[in-house]
C-alpha positions in Angstrom: -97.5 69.4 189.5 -96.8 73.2 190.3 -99.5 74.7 192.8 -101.8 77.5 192.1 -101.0 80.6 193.8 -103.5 80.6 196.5 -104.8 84.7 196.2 -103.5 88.0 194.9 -101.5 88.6 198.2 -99.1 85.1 197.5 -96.1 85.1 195.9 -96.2 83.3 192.4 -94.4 79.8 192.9 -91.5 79.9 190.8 -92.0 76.6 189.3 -95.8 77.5 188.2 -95.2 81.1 187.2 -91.5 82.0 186.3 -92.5 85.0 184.2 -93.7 86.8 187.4 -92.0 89.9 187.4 -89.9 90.1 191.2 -93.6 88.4 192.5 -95.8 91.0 191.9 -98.5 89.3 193.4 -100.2 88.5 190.1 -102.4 85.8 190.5 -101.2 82.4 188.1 -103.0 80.2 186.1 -101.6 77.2 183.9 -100.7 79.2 180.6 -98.8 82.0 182.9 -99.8 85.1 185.2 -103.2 86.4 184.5 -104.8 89.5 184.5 -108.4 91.7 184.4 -109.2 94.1 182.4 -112.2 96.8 183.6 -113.4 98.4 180.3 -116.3 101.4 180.1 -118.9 101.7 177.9 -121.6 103.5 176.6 -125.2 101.6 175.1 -126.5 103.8 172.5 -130.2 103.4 172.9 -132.5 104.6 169.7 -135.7 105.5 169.5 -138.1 102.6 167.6 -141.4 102.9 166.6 -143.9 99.6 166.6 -144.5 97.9 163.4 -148.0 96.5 163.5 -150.8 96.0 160.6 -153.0 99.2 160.9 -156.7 98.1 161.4 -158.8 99.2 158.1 -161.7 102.2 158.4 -165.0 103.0 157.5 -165.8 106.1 155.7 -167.6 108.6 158.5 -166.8 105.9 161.0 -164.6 106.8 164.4 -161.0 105.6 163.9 -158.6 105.8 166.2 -155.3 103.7 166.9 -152.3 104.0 169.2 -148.7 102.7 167.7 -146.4 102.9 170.5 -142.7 104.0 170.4 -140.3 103.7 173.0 -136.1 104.8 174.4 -137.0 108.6 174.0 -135.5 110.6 176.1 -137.3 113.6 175.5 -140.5 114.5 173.2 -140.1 113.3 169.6 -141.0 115.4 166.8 -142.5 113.7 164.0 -143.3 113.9 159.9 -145.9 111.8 157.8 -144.9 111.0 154.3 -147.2 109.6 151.7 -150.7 109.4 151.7 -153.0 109.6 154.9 -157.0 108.9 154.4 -158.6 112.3 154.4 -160.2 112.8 157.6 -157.6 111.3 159.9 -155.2 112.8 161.6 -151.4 112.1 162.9 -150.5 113.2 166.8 -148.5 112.2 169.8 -149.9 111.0 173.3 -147.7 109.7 175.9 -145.6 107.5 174.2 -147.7 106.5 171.4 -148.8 108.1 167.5 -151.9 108.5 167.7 -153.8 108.1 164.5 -157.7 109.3 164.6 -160.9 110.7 162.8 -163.3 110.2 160.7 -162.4 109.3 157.2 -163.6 111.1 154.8 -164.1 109.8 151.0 -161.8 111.1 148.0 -164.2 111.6 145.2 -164.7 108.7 142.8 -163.1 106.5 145.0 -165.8 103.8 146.9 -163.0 102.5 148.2 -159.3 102.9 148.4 -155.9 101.8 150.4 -153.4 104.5 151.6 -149.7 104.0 152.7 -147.7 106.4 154.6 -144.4 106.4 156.6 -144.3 107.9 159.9 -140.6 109.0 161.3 -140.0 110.0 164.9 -137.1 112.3 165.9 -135.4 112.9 168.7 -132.7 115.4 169.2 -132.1 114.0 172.8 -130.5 111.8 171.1 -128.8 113.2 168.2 -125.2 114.2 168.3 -122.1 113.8 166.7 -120.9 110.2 165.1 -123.4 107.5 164.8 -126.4 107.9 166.3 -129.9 106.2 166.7 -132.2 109.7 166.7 -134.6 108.4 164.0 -137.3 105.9 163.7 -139.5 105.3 160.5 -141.8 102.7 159.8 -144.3 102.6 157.2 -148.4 101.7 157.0 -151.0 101.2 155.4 -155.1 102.0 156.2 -157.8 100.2 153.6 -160.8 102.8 153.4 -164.2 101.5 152.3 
């Protein structure tokens, strides 16, 4: 059986590796002379924002809630789309939205459920090509 070249710095045996070229020193293996390839790349991280069931409010009660987001690399800018309950409010601490207030009720409504979508942006990580800059996720708050 043909012998395994022992480390880089052997010769190839010429029965185990004939397609050495003039014993370069490659190190062997059954199928032939081997090689390693070192290849560079870069992780695109994007920016997410948690999903998670809002908790429902009280009309003139205190509500406030913390969704957190996360892989920012500098301060997100954010937009609100759809319908949030009167009285509350939409901000950023640390690395959470912070919804809070006191909800307020529309008129003729005893009781009603809103859904909005909140989107974080980050330019940090916008640039050309594909890129993970935005994070939406959508919610909804029951008001009674």
């Amino acid at each position: 059986m043909p012998q395994r070249a022992q480390d880089s710095a052997s010769a190839c045996t010429r029965s185990f590796c004939d397609t050495c070229v003039a014993h370069r020193r490659a190190p062997c293996d059954k199928a032939g002379p081997t090689a390693s390839v070192t290849a560079n790349f870069t992780v695109n991280p994007h920016i997410f924002l948690t999903a998670q069931k809002l908790p429902n409010a009280r009309v003139g009660q205190a509500y406030d809630v913390l969704i957190p987001y996360g892989n920012a690399r500098g301060v997100p800018s954010f937009t609100v789309t759809g319908s949030i309950p009167p009285g509350l409010g939409v901000s950023l601490q640390g690395l959470n939205v912070r919804i809070s207030g006191r909800p307020s009720r529309m008129a003729g409504n005893s009781s009603a459920t809103y859904t909005f979508k909140i989107t974080l942006t980050d330019q940090a990580l916008c640039g050309p090509g594909p890129t993970n800059c935005s994070a939406g996720q959508t919610y909804s708050i029951a008001v009674s």
